[in-house]
N, CA, C and O of each residue as an XYZ file, in Angstrom:
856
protein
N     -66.253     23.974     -5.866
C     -65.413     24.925     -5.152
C     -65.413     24.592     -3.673
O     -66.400     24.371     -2.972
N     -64.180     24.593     -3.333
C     -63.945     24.063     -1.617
C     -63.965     25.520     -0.689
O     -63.538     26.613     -1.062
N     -64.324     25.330      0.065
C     -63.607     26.806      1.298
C     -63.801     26.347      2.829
O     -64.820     26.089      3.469
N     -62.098     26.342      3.260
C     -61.813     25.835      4.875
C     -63.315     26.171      5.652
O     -64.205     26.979      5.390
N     -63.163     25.250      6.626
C     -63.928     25.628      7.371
C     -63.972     27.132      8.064
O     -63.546     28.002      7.304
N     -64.214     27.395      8.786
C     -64.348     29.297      9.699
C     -65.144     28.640     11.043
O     -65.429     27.444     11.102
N     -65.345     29.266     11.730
C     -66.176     29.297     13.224
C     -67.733     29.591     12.660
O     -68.769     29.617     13.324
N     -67.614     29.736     11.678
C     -68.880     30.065     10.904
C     -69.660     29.011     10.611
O     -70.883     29.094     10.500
N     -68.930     27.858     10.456
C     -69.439     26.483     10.402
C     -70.315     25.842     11.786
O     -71.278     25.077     11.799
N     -69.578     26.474     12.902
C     -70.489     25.526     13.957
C     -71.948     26.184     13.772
O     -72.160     27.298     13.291
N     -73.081     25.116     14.332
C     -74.572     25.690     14.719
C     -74.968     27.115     15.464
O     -76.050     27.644     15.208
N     -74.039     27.706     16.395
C     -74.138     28.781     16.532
C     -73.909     29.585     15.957
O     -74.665     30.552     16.050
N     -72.647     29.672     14.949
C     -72.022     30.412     14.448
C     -72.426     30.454     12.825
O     -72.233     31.409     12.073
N     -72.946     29.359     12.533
C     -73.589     29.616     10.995
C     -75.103     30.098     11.251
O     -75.684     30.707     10.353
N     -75.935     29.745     12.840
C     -76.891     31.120     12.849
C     -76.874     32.228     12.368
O     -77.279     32.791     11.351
N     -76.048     32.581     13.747
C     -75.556     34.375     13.283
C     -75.038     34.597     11.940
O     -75.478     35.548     11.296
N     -73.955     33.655     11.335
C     -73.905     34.701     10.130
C     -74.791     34.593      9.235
O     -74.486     35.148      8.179
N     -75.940     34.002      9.263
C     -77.267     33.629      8.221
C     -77.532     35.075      8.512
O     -77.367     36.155      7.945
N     -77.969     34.667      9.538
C     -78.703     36.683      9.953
C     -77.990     37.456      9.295
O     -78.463     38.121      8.373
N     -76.613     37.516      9.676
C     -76.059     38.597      9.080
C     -75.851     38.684      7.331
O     -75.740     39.665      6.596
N     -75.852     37.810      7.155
C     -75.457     37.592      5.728
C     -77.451     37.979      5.134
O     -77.814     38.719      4.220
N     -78.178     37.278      5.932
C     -79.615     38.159      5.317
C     -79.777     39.168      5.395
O     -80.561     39.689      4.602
N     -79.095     39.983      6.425
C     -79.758     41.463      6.564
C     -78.824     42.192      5.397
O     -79.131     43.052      4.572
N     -77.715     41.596      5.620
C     -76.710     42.608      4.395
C     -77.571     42.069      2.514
O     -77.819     42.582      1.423
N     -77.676     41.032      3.081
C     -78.452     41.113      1.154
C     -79.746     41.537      1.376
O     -80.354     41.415      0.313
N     -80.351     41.908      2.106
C     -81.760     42.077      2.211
C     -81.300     43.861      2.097
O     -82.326     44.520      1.932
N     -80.295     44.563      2.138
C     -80.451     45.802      2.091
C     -79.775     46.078      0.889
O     -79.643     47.288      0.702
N     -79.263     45.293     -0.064
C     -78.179     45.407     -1.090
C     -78.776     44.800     -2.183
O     -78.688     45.590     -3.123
N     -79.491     43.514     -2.611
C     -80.179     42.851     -3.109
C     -81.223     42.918     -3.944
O     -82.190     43.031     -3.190
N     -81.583     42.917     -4.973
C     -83.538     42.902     -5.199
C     -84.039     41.951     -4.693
O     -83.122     41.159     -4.910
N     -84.908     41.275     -4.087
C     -85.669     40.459     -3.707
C     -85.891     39.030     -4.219
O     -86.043     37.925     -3.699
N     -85.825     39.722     -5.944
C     -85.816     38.174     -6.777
C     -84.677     37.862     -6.760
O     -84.443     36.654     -6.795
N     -83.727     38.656     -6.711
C     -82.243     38.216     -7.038
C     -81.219     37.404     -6.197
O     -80.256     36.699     -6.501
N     -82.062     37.941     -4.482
C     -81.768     37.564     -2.998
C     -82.208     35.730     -3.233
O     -81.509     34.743     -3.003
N     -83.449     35.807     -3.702
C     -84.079     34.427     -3.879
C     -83.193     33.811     -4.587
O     -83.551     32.676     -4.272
N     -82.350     33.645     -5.270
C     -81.281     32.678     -5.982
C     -80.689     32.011     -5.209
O     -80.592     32.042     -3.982
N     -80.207     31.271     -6.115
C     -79.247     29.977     -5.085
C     -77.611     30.226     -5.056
O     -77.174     30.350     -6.200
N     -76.912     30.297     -4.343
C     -75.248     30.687     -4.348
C     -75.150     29.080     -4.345
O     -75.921     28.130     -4.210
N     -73.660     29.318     -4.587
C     -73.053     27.558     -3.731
C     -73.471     27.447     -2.395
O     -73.895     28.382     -1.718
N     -73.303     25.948     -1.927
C     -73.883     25.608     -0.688
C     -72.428     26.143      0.741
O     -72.533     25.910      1.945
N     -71.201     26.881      0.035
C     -70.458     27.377      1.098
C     -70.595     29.192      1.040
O     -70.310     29.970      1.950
N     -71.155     29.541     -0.418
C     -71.526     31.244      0.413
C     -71.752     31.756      1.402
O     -71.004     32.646      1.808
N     -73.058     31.286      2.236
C     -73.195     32.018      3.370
C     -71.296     32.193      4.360
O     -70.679     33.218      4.650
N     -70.981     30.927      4.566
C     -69.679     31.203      5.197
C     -68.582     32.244      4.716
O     -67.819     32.925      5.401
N     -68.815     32.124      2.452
C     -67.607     32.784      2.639
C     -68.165     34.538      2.767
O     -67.296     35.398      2.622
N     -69.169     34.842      2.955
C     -70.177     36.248      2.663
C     -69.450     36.626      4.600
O     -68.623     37.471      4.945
N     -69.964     35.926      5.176
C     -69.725     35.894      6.695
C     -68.680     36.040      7.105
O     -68.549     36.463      8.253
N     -67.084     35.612      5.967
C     -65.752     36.135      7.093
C     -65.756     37.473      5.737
O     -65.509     38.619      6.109
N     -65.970     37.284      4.613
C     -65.699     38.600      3.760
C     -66.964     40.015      4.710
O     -67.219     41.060      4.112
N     -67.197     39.907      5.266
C     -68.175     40.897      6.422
C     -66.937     41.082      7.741
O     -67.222     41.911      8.605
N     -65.689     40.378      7.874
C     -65.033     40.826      9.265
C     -63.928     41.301      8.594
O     -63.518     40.899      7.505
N     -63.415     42.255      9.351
C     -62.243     43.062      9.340
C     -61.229     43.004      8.555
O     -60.517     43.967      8.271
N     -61.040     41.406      7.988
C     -59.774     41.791      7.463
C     -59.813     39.746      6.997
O     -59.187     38.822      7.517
N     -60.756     39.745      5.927
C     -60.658     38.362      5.346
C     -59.801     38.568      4.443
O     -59.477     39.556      3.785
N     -59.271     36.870      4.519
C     -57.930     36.544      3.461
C     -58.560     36.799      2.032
O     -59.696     36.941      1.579
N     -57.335     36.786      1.571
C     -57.370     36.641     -0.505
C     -58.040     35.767     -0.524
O     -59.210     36.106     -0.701
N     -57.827     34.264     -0.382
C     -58.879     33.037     -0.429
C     -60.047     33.718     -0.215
O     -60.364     34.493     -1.118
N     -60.632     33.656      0.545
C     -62.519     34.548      1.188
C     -62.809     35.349     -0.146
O     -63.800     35.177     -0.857
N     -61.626     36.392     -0.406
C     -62.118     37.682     -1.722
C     -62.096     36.795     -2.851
O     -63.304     36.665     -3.049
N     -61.685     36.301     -3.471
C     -61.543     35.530     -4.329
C     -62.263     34.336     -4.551
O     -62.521     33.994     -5.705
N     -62.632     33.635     -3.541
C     -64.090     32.843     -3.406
C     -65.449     33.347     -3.817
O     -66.327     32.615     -4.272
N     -65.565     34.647     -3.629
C     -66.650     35.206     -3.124
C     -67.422     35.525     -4.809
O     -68.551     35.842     -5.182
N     -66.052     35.223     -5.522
C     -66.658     35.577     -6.748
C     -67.228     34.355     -7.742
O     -67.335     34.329     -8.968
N     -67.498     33.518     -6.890
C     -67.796     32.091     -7.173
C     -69.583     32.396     -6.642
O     -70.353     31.461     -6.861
N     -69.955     33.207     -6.218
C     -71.492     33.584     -5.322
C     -72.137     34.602     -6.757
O     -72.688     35.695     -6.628
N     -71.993     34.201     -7.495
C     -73.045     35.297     -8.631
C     -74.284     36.259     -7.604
O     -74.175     37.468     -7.401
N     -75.378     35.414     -7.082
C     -76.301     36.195     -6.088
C     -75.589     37.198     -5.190
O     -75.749     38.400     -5.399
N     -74.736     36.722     -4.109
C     -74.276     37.659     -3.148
C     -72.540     37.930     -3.518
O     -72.158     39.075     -3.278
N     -72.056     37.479     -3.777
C     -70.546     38.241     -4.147
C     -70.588     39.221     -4.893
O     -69.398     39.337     -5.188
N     -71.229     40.182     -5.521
C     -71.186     41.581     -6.099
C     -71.704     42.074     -5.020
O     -71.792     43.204     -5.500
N     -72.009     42.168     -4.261
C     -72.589     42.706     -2.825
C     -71.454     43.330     -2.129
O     -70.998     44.462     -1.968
N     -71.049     41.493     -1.603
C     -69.722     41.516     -0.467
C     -68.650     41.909     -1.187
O     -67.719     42.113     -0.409
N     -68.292     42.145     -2.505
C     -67.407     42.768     -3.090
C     -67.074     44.219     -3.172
O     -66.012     44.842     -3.169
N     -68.850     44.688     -3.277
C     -68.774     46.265     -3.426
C     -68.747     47.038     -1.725
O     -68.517     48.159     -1.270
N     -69.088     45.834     -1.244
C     -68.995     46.638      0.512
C     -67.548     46.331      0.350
O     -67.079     47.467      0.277
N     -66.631     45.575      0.257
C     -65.129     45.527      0.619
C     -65.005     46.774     -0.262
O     -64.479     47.625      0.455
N     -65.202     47.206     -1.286
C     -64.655     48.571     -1.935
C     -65.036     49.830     -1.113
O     -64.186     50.668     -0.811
N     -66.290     49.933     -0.774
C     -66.752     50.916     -0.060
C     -66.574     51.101      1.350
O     -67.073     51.997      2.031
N     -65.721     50.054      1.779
C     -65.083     50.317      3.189
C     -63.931     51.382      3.553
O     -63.181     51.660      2.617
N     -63.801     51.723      4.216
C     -62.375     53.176      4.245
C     -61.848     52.462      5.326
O     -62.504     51.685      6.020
N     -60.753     52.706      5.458
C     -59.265     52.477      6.440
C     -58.392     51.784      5.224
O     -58.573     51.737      4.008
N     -57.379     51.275      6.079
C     -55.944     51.182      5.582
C     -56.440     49.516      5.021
O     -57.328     48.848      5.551
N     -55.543     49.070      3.743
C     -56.200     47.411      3.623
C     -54.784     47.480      3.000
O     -54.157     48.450      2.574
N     -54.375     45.804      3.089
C     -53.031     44.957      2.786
C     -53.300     45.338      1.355
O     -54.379     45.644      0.849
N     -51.850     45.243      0.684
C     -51.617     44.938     -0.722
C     -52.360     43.267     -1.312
O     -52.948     42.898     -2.328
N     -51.966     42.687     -0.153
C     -52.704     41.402     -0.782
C     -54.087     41.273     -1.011
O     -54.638     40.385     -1.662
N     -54.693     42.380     -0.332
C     -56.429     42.064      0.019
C     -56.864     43.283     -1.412
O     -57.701     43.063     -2.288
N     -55.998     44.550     -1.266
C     -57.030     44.563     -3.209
C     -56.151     44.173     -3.728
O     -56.242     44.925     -4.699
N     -54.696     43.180     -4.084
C     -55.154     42.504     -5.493
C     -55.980     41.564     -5.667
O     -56.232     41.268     -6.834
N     -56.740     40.712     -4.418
C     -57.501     40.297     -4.521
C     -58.730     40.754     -4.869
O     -59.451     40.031     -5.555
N     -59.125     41.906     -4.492
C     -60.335     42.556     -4.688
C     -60.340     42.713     -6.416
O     -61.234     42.487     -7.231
N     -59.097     43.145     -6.567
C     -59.198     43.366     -8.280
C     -59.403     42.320     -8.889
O     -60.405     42.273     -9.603
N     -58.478     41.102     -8.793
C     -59.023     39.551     -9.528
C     -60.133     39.382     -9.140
O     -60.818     39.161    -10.139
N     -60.866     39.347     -8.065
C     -61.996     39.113     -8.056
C     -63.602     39.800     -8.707
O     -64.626     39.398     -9.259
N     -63.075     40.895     -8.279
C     -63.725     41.612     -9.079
C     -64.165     41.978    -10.687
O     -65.227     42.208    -11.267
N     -62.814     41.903    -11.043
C     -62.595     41.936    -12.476
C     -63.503     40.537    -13.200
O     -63.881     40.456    -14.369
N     -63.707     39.440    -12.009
C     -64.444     38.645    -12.821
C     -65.757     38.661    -12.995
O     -66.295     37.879    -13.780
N     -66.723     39.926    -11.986
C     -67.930     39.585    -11.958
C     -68.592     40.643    -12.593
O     -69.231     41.309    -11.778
N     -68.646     40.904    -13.339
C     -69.123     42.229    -14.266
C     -70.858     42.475    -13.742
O     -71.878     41.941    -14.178
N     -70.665     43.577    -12.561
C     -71.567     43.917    -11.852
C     -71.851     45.000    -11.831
O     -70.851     45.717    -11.859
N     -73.264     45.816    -11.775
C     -73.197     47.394    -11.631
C     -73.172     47.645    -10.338
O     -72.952     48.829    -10.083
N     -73.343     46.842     -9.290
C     -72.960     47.565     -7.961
C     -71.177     47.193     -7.457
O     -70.598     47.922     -6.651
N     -70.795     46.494     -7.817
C     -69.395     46.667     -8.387
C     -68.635     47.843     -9.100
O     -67.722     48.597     -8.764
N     -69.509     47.656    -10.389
C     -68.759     49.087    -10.682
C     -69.265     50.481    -10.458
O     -68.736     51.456    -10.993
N     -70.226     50.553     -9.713
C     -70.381     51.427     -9.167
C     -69.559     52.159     -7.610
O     -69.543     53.351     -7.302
N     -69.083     51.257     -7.019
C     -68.315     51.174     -5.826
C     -66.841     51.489     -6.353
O     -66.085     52.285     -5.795
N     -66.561     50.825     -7.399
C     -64.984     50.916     -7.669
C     -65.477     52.302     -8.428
O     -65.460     53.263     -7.658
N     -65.717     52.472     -9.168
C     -65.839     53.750     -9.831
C     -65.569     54.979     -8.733
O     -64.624     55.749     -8.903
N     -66.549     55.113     -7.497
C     -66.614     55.645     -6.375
C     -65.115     56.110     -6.147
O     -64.544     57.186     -6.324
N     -64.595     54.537     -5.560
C     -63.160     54.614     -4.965
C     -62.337     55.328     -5.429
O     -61.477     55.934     -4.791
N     -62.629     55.350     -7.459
C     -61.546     55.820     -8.193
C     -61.604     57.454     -8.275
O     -60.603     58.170     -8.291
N     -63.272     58.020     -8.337
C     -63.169     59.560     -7.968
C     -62.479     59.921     -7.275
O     -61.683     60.795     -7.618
N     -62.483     59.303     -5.736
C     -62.639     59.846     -4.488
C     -61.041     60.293     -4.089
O     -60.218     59.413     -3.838
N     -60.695     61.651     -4.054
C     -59.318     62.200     -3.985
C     -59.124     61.929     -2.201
O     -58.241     62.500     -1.561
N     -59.747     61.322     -1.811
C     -59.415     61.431     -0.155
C     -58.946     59.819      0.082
O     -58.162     59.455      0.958
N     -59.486     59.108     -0.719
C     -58.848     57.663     -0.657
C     -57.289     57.514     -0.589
O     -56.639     58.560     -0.602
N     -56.587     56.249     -0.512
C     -55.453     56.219     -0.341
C     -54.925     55.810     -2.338
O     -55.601     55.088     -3.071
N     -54.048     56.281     -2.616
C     -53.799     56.484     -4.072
C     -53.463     54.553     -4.254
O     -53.914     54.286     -5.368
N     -53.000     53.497     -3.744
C     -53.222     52.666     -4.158
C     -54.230     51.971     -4.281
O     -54.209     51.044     -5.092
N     -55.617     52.291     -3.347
C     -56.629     51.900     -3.863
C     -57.101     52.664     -4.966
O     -57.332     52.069     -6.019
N     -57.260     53.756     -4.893
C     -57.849     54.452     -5.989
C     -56.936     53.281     -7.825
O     -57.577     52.840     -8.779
N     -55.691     53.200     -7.638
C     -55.223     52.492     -9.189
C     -55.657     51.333     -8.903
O     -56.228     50.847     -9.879
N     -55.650     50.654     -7.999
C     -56.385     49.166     -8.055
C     -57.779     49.482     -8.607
O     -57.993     48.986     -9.714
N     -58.879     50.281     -8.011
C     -59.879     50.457     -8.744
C     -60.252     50.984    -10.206
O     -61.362     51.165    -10.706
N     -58.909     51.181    -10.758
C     -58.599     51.946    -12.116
C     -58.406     50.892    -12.605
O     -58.718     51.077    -13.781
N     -58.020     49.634    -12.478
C     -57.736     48.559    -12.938
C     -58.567     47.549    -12.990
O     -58.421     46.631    -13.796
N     -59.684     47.618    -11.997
C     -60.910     47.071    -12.315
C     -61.898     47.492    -13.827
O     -62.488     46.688    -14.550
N     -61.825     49.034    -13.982
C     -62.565     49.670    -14.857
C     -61.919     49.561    -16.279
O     -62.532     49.495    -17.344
N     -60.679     49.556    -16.106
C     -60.331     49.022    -17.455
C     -60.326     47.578    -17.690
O     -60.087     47.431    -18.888
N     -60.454     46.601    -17.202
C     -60.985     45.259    -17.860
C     -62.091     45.574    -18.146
O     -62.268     45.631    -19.362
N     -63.462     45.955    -17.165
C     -64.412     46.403    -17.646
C     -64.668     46.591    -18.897
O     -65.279     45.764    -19.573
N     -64.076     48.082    -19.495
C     -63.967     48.765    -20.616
C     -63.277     47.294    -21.445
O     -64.260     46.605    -21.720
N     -62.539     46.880    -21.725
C     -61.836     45.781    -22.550
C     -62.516     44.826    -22.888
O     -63.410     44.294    -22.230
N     -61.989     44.436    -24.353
C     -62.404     43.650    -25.055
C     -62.453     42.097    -24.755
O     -63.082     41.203    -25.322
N     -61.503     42.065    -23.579
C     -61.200     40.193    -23.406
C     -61.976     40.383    -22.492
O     -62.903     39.838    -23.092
N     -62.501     40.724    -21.411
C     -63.409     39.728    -20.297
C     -63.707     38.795    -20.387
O     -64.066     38.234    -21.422
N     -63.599     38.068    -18.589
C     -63.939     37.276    -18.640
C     -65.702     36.866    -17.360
O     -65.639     37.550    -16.338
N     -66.402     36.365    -17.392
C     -67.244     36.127    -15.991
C     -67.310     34.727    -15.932
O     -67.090     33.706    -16.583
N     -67.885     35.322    -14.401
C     -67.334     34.198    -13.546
C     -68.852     33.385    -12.945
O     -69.358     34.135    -12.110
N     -69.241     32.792    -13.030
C     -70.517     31.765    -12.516
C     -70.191     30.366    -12.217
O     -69.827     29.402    -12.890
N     -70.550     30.668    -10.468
C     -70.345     29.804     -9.466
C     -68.617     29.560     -9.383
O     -68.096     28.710     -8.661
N     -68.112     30.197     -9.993
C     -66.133     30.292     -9.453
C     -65.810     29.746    -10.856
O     -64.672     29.401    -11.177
N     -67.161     29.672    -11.889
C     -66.084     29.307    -13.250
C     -66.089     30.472    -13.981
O     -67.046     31.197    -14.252
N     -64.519     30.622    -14.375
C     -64.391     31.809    -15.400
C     -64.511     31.313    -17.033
O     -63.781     30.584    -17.703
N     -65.716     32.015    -17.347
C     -65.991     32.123    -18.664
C     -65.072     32.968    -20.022
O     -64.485     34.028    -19.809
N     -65.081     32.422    -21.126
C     -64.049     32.987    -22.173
C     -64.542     34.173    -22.642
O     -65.756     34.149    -22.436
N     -64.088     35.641    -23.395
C     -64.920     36.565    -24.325
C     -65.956     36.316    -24.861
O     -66.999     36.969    -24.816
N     -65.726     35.294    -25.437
C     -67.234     34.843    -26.780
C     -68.266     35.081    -25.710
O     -69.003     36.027    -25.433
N     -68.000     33.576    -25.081
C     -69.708     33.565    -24.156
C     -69.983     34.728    -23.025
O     -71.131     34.883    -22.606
N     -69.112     35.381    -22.636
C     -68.992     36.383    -21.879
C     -70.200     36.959    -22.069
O     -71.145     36.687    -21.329
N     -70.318     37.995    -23.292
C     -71.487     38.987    -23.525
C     -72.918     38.523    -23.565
O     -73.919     39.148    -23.216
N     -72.839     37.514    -23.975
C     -74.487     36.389    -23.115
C     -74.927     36.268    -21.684
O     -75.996     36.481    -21.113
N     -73.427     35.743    -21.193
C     -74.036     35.756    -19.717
C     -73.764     36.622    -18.980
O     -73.721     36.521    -17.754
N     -73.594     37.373    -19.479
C     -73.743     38.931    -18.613
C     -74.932     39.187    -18.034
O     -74.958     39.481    -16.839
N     -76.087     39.116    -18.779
C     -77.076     39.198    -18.425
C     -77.970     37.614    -17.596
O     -79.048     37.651    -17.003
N     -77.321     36.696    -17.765
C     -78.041     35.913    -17.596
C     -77.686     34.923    -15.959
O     -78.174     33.899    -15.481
N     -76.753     35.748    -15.578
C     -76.180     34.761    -13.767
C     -76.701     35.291    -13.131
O     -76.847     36.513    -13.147
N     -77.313     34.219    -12.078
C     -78.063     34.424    -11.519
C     -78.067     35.674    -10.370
O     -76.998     35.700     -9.759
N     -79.184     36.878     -9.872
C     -78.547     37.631     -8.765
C     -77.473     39.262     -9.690
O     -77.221     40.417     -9.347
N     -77.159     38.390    -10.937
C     -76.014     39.816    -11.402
C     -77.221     41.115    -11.700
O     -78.399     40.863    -11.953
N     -76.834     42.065    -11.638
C     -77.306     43.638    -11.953
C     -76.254     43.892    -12.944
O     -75.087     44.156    -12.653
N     -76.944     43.755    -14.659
C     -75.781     44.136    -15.909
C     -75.507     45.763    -16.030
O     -76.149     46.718    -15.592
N     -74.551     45.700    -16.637
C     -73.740     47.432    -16.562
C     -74.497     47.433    -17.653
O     -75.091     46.569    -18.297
N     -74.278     49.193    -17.767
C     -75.434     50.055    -18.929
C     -74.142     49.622    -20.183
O     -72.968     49.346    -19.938
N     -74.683     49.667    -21.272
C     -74.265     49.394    -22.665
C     -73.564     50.491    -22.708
O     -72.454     49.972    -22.831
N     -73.381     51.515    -22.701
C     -72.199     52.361    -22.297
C     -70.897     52.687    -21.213
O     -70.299     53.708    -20.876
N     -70.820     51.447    -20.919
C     -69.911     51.408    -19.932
C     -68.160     52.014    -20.448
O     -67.343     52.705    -19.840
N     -68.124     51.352    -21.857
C     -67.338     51.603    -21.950
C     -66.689     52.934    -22.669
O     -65.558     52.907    -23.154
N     -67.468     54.014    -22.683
C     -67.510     55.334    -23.332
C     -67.559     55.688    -21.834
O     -66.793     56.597    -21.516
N     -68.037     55.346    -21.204
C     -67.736     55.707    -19.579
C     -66.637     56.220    -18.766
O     -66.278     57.319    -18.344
N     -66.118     54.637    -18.686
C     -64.895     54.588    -18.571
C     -63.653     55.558    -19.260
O     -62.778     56.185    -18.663
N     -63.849     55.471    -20.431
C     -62.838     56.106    -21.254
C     -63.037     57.348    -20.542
O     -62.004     57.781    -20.031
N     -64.356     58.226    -20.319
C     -64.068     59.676    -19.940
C     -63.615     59.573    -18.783
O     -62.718     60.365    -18.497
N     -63.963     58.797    -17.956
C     -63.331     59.192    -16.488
C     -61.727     59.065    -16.430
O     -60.949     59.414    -15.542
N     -61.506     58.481    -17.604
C     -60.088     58.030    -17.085
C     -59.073     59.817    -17.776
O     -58.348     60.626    -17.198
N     -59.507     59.716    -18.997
C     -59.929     61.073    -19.539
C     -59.719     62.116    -18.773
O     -58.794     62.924    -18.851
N     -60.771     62.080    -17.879
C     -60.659     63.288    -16.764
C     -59.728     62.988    -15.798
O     -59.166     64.030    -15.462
N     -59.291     61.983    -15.171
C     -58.368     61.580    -14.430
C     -57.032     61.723    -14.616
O     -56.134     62.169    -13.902
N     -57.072     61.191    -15.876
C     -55.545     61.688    -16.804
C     -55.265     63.473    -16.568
O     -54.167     64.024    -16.490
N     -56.407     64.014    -16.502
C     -55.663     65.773    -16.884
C     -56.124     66.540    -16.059
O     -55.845     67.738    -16.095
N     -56.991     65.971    -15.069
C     -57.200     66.973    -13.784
C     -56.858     66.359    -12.413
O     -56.347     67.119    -11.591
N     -57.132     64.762    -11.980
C     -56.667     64.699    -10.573
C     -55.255     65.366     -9.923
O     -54.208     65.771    -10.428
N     -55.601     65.302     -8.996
C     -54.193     66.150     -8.406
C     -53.031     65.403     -8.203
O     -51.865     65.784     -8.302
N     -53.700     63.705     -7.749
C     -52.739     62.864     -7.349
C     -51.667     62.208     -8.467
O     -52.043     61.413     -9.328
N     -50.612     62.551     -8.360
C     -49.508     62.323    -10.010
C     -49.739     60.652     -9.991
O     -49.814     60.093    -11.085
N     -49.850     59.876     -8.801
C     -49.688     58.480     -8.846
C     -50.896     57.914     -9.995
O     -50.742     57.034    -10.841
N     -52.322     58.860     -9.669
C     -53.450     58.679    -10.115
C     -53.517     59.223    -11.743
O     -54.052     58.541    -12.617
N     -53.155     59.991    -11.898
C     -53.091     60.538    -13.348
C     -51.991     59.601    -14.183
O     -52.244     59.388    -15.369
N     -50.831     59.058    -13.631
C     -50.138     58.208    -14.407
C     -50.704     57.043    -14.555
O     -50.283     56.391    -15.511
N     -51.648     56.499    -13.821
C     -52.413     55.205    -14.170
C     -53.303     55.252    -14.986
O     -53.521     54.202    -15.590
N     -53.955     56.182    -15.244
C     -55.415     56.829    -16.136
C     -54.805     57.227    -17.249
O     -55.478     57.244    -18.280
N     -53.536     57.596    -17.289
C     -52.628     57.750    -18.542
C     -52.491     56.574    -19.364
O     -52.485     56.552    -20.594
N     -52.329     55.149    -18.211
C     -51.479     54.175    -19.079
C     -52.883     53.297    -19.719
O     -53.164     52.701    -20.759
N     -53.621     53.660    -18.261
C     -55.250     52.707    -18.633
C     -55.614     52.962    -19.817
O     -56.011     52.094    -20.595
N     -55.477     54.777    -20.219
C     -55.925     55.045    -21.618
C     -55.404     54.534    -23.009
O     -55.981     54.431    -24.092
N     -54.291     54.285    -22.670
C     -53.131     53.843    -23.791
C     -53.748     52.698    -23.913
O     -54.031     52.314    -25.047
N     -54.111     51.859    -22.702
C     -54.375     50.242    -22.961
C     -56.009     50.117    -23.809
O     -56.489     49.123    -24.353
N     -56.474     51.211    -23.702
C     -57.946     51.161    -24.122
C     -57.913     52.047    -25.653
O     -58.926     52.231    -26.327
N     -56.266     52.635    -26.104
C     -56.521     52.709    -27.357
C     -56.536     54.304    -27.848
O     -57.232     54.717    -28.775
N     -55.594     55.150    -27.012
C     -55.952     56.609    -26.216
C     -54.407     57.104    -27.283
O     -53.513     56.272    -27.126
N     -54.101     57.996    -28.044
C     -52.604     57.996    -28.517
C     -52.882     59.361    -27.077
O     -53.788     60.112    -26.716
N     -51.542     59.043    -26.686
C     -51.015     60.044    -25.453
C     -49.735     61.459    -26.201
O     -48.760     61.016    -26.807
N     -49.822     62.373    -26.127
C     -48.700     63.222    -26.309
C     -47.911     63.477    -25.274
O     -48.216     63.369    -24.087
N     -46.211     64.042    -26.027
C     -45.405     64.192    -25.426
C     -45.294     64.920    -23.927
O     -44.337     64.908    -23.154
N     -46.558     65.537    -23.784
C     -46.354     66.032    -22.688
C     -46.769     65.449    -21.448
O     -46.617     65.858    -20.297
N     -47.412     64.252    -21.968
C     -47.573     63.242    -20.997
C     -49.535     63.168    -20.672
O     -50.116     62.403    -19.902
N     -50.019     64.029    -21.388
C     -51.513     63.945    -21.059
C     -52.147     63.500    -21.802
O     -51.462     63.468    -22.825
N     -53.623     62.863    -22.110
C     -54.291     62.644    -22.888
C     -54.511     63.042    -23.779
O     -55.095     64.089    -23.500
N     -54.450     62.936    -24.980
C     -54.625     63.891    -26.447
C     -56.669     64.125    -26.281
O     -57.367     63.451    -25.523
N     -56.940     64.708    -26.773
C     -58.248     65.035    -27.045
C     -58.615     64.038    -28.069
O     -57.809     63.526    -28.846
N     -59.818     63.804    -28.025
C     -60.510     62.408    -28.704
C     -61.896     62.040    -29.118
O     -62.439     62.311    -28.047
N     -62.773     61.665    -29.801
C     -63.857     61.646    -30.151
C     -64.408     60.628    -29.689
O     -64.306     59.510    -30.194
N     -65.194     60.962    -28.459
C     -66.095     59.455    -28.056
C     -66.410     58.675    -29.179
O     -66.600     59.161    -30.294
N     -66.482     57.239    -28.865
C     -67.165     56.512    -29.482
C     -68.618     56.486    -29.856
O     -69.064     55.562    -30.537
């Protein structure tokens, strides 16, 4: 995996973002997990995905970092202000590839949160249903893996934190609840369709039918 150079590259500038890129995994991290090896261009791409407003390339790299890209992924979710259309669909492809619990814990967040802006909130609805779904794919060191081998290395890349074995009875309720109580119509029509895609029969009146967890 290639990634342009940044100002991050010179000797001064790949200092500082070491620091910075240690202190942010040193507070996000387990210790053993910090100890792993990323590719030899993470630190750089961890260092512009930390400024204001890194490209799709940077988000989408980042998921090539098994150790620190579920990190710098879930801080880009848990950031508030205004962000480009291009920067979460990146967040979503990227994301969608690293099946992380501090990932989905962050997007999950986003997707409660009625004060967010309603296109992040469905971008993060769209993370949780691949989640929930049967095709996944993960991603180690920027290669995306097929279904089969998927559910093996879930547990096994290096740095990942695996989701609870109920993730996907999870999912289904929140979306569940999303479908028939958020306020936001943009948000309830996505949790509508997410449900359909996860297998939900919907009635005419447009809400979730009632249903028997799995």
């Amino acid at each position: 995996m290639t990634h342009p150079v940044s100002p991050s590259s010179t000797p001064r500038g790949f200092a500082l973002a070491s620091l910075l890129v240690a202190s942010t995994l040193g507070l996000f991290i387990p210790r053993a997990a910090a100890a792993q090896s990323d590719a030899p261009d993470c630190i750089s791409i961890i260092a512009d995905m930390l400024t204001p407003t890194p490209s799709a390339g940077v988000i989408r790299a980042s998921a090539g970092c098994p150790s620190s890209g579920p990190v710098t992924l879930a801080n880009r979710w848990n950031r508030r202000g205004p962000r480009s259309a291009t920067e979460r669909s990146a967040l979503v492809e990227a994301s969608s590839l690293l099946r992380d619990s501090r990932i989905y814990d962050a997007v999950l967040a986003v997707t409660r949160d009625e004060s967010r802006p309603s296109a992040d909130r469905v971008a993060g609805m769209k993370v949780l249903v691949d989640y929930a779904g049967n095709g996944y794919a993960v991603s180690q060191q920027g290669e995306a893996r097929g279904a089969a081998s998927a559910r093996s290395a879930d547990t096994s890349i290096d740095g990942s934190i695996a989701l609870t074995p109920g993730v996907r009875s999870d999912v289904k309720r929140e979306l569940y609840r999303l479908a028939n109580v958020d306020r936001d119509p943009e948000v309830r029509a996505a949790a509508q369709k997410g449900s359909e895609s996860l297998g939900y029969v919907l009635p005419a009146k447009g809400k979730v039918a009632h249903y028997r967890m799995p």
